[in-house]
N, C-alpha and C positions, 0 to 999 in steps of 0.2 A: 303311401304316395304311389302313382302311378307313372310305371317309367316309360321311355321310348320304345322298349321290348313291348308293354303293352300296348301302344300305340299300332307296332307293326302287325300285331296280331292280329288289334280292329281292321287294321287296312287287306290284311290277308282273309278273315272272315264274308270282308264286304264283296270281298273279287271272287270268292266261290259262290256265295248268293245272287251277284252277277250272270254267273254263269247257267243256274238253277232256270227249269227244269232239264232232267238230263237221266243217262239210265245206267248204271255198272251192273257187274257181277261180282258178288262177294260171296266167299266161301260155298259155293254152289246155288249162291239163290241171286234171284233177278232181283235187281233192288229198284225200283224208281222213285224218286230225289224230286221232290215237288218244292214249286215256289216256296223258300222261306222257310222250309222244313231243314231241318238238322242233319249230316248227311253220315252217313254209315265212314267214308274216306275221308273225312276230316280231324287230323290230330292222331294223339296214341292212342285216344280213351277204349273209342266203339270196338276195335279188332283184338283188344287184349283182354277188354272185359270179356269178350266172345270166346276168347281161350279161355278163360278161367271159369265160366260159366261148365265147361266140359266138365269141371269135378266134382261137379253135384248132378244129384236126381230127385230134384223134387218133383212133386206130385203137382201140386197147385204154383206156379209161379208168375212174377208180377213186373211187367219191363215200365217201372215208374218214368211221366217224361220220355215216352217212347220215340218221337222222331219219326224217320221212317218206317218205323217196329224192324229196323233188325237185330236190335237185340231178342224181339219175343218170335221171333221166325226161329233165331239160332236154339232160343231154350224149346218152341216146338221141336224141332230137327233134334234137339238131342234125346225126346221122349217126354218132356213133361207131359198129363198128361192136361191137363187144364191150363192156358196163359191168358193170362190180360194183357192188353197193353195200354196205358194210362196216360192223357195229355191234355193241355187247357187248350193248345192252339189248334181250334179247329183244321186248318190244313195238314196239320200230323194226324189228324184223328182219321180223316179221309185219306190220306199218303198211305198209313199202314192200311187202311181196309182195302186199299187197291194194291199193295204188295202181299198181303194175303193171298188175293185171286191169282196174282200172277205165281204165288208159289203153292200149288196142288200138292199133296193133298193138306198140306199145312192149315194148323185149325188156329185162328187169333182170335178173343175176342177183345173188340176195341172198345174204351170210352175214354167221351171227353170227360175230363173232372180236373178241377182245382186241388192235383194232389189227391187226397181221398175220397173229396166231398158226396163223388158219384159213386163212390164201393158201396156196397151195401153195408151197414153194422154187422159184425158177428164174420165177416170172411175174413179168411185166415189163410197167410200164405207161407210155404214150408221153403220161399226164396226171393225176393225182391232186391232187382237190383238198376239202380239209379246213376244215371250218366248225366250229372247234373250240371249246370253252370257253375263252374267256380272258379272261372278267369275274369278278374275285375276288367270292365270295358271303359274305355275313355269316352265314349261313343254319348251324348245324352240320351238316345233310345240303342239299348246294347243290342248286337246283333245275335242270331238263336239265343232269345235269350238272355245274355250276359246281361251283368251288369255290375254297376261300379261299387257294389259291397263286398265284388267276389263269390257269390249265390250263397255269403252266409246267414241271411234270413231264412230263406228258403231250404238252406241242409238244417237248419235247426227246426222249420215250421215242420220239415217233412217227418222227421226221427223223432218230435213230439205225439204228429200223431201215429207215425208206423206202430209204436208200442200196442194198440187197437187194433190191429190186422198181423201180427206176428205169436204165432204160440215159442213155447218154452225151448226148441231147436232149429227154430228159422234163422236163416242169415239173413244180411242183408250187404250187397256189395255197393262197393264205389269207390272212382278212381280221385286221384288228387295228384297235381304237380305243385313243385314247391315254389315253382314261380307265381303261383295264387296266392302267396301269404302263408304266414301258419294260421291266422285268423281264420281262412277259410278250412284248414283241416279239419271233412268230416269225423277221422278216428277221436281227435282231439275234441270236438266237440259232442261225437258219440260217449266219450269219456264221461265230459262234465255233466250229460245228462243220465248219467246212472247206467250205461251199455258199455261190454268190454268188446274188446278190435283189436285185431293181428292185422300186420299187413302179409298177402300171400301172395302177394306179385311186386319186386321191385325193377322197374329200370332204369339202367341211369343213362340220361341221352342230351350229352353238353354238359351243363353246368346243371342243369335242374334234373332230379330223380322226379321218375314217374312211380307212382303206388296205385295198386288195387287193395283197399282196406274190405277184410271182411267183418262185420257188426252184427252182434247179436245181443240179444235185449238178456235180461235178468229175470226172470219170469216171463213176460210175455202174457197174451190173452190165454184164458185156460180154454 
């Protein structure tokens, strides 16, 4: 059931889309925050995923449901040497390709795709990681995204097909509060579908713990 905690959340969602367009600076990069696009300063998720993103080096990696790609700006910045960044809503898909230009020498490459639809078969990433909707919305059309299942259709559609695009030592991160439900816990549901998950980020802020799970598949594509 959906409480009044989730209610104020819709209503805190809608006052920063309100607000949208608009321009910060994060962790050294210029970010610009386009209509209706997802924004880098909203919540714990984006800034902690961005820290833990530091502990890896992968080669190829993949900012699933990019937003304004500053997830895939921060894994350029740290060296990867290949990133995507990956979204159905077209105004994320042009948000990141103009926060690209504003951040030089920064290389992104952007597509829209419904999740993988638009990767090509056979690519393979050695890190993907998803900042996904998993706060149920009161809203009948959820705002970035939300919505009232808690985005566990979509953590389950995505981790069906990531097994397709992850070889045998890929991660894949993603955060989760427990005020989503356990329903919506990716780890838990990464479980039931055959992938083991540590969490490597906990924080506890109020009542509800914040996690970054990391997931990694059981074979994976060879």
């Amino acid at each position: 059931m959906l409480s009044s905690e989730h209610t104020r959340r819709d209503a805190e969602l809608r006052a920063i889309r309100r607000r949208q367009p608009y321009a910060i600076d994060v962790d050294g990069l210029r970010i610009w925050v386009a209509e209706d696009v997802f924004p880098p300063d909203l919540g714990y998720s984006p800034r902690r995923l961005a820290a833990v993103l530091g502990r890896y080096t992968p080669r190829r990696a993949l900012d699933m449901g990019c937003g304004s790609g500053y997830l895939a700006l921060v894994l350029s910045k740290n060296g990867a040497r290949e990133v995507w960044a990956v979204d159905k809503h077209p105004p994320a898909i042009a948000c990141t390709r103009a926060n690209v230009a504003r951040n030089p020498p920064l290389r992104v490459r952007a597509v829209e795709s419904d999740l993988f639809s638009s990767v090509p078969p056979g690519t393979t990433f050695d890190l993907i990681v998803f900042n996904q909707p998993f706060y149920p919305s009161t809203a009948p059309r959820g705002v970035f995204g939300m919505r009232r299942d808690g985005g566990r259709a979509i953590i389950e559609r995505f981790l069906i097909q990531a097994r397709g695009f992850v070889a045998r030592d890929s991660v894949i991160l993603m955060p989760f509060s427990q005020m989503a439900g356990a329903e919506n816990d990716p780890g838990a549901i990464a479980a039931r579908l055959g992938y083991t998950s540590r969490i490597v980020r906990r924080d506890d802020d109020g009542p509800h713990a914040h996690v970054i799970h990391e997931i990694r598949a059981r074979g994976g594509a060879s």
